[in-house]
C-alpha positions in Angstrom: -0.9 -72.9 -18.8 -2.5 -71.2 -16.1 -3.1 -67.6 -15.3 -0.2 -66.9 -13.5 2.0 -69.2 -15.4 4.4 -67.5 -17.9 6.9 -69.1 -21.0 9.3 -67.1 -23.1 6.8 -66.8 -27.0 9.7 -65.4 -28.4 13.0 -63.5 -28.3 13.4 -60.4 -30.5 16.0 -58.5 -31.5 15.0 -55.0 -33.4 17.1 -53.6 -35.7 19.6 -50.4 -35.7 17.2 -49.1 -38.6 14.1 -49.5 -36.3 14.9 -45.9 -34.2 12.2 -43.9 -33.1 13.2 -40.0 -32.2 16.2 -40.9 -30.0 19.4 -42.7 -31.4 19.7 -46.4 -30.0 15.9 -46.3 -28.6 13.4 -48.2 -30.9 10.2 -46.7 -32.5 7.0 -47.4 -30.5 5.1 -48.2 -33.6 7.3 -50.9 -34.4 7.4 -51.8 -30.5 3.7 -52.1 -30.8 3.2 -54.1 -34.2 6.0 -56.9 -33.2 3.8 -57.8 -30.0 1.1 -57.3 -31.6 1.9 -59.9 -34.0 2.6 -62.3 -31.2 -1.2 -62.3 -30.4 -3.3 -60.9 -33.5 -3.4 -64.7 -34.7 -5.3 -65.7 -31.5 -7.5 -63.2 -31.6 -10.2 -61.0 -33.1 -10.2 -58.2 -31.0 -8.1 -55.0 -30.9 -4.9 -54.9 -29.0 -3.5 -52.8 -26.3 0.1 -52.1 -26.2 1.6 -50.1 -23.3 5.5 -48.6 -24.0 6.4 -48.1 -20.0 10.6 -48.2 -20.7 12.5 -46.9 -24.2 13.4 -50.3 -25.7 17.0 -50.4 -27.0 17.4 -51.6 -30.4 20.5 -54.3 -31.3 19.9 -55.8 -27.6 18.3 -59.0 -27.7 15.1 -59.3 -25.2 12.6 -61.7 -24.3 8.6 -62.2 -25.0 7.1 -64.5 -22.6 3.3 -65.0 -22.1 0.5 -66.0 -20.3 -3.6 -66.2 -21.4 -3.6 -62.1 -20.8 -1.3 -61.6 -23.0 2.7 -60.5 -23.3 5.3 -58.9 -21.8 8.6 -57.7 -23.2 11.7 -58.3 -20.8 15.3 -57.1 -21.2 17.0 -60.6 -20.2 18.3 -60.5 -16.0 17.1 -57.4 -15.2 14.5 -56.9 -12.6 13.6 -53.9 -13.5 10.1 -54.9 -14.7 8.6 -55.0 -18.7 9.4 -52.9 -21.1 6.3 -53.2 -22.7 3.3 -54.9 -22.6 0.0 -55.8 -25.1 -3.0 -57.6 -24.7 -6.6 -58.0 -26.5 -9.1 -55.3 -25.8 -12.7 -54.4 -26.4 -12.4 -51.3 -27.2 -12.7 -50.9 -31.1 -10.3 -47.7 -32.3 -12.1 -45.3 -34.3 -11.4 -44.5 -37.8 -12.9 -41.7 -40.2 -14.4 -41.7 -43.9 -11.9 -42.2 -46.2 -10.0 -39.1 -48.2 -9.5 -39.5 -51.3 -6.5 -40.5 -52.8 -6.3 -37.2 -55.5 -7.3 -35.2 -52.5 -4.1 -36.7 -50.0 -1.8 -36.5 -52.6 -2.5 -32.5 -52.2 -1.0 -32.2 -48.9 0.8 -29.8 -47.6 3.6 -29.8 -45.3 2.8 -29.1 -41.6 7.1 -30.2 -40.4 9.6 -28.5 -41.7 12.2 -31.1 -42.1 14.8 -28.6 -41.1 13.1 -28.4 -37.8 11.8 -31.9 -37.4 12.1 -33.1 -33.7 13.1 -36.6 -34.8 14.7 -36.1 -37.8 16.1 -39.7 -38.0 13.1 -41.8 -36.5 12.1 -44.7 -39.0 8.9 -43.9 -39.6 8.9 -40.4 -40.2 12.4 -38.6 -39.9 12.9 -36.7 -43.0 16.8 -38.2 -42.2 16.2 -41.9 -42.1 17.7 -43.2 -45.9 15.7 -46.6 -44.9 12.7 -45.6 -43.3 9.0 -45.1 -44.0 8.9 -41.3 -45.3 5.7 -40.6 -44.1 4.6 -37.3 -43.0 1.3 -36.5 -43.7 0.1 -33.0 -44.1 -3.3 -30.6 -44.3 -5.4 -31.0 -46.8 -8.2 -28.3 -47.4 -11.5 -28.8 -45.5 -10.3 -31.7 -43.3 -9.1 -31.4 -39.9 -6.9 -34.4 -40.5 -3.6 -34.7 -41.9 -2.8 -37.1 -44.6 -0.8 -38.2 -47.3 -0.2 -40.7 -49.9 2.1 -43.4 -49.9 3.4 -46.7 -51.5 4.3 -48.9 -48.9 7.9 -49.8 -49.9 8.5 -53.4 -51.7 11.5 -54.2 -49.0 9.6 -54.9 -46.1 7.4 -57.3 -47.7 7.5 -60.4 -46.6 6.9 -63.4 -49.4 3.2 -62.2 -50.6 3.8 -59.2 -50.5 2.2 -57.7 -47.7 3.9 -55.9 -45.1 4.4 -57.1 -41.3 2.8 -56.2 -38.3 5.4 -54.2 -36.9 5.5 -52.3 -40.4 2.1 -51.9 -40.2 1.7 -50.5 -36.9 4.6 -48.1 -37.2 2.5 -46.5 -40.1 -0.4 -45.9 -37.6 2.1 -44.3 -35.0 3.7 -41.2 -36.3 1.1 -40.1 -38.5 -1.6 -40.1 -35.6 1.3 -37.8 -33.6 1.4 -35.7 -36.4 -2.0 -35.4 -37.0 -2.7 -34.2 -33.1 -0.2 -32.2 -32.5 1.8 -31.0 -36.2 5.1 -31.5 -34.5 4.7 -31.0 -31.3 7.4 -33.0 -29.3 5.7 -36.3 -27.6 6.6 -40.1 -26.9 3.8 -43.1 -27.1 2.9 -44.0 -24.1 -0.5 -46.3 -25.6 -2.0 -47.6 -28.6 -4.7 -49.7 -29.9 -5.0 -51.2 -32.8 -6.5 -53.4 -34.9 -5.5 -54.6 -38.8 -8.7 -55.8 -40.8 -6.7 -56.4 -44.0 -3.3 -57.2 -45.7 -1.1 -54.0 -46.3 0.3 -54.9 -49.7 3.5 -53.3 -50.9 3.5 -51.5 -54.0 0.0 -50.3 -53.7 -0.6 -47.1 -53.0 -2.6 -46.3 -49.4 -3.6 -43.0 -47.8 -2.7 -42.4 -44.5 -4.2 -40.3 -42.2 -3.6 -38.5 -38.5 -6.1 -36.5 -36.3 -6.0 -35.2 -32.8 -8.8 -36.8 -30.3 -8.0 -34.6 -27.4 -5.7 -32.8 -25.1 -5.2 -32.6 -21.5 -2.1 -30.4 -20.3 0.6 -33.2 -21.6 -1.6 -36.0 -22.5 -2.3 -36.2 -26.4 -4.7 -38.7 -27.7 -4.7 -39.0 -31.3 -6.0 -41.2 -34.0 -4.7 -42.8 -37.5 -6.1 -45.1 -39.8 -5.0 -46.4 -43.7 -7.4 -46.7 -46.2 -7.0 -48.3 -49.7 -6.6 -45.9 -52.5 -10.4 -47.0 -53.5 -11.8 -46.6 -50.0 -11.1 -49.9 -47.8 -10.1 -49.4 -44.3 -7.1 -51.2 -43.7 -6.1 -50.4 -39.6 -6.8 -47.8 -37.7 -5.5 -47.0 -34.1 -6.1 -44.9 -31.1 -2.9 -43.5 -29.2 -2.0 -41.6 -26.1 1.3 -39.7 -26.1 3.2 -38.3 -23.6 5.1 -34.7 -24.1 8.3 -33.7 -22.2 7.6 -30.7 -19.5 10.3 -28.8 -21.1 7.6 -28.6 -24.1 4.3 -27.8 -22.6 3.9 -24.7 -24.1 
């Protein structure tokens, strides 16, 4: 295969249940960890993945490929990728581990009555199928966290949890860790998984903000085990609506 040469790697299809903060449109994280998974086999290296269009869930779409990476098509339209990841150099940052005691103290920084994405997968306090996670302040750490037991149903025969599961985890919690509810969309993340996410065993989760330029976030997340492992950690940019600039 050449350079410019490109073959459909695979077709997906994502799931009603796989919404991000708009109904119909699917959740970056999950966006992120299915290509991802596409290319973390072949490589060491972090990967980039770029959200340029909302990506509709219950469509069926198209990954094709060359040696830079993937692309994700909506079949017959012309109207360019909907998303894009590739391997990278850059190695996302994570922080020290908290402790599990000390995440389990969080506090809530949402209110789920006011949540801007109250039925998003990952983190919609509305979701009856989704994640639950919504990490909150812990005293002295400018990070949120939280606890959580990654759920038994997404596990696939061992018992760890997919890409795309695994990636979503690193998505909302790094938005709500920069900007405690402040509206925004993922534009970019990179990630990288250094180890199996089991189910069943309980994880801390953690969010920060990197820094801010009038409506660009960057933010960071990362999942530790509860005895200190680092499991992933990511780097993200997100993009806020003008309506919410201040």
């Amino acid at each position: 295969m050449t350079a410019t040469s490109q073959t459909i790697v695979a077709r997906l299809r994502f799931a009603h249940r796989d919404v991000g903060p708009f109904p119909g449109w699917t959740n970056g994280g999950i966006i992120a960890g299915a290509l991802a998974g596409l290319l973390d086999e072949a490589t060491d290296a972090a990967i980039e993945v770029r959200i340029d269009r909302p990506v509709p869930t219950a469509s069926d779409l198209e990954v094709v490929g060359d040696r830079n990476g993937v692309r994700l098509l909506a079949p017959g339209s012309d109207a360019g990728p909907l998303a894009s990841a590739r391997p990278v150099d850059t190695v996302p940052r994570a922080h020290g581990p908290i402790g599990a005691a000390v995440a389990a103290t969080a506090r809530q920084v949402v209110d789920p009555a006011a949540h801007p994405a109250p039925g998003c997968f990952v983190c919609g306090p509305m979701h009856d199928r989704g994640l639950n996670l919504q990490p909150g302040a812990i005293d002295g750490h400018d990070r949120l966290a939280t606890l959580w037991r990654p759920p038994d149903g997404f596990a696939d025969r061992d018992g760890c949890l997919p890409a795309p599961i695994v990636w979503a985890a690193l998505d909302c919690p790094a938005w709500y860790g920069a900007t405690r509810g402040r509206p925004a969309l993922l534009g970019t993340i990179v990630g990288r998984q250094y180890h199996p996410l089991r189910a069943g065993n309980p994880v801390v989760v953690s969010g920060w903000g990197i820094r801010h330029d009038g409506r660009k976030t960057w933010a960071g997340a990362a999942i530790h085990t509860a005895d200190g492992h680092l499991v992933a950690a990511a780097e993200s940019l997100w993009i806020h609506p003008k309506e919410h600039l201040q």
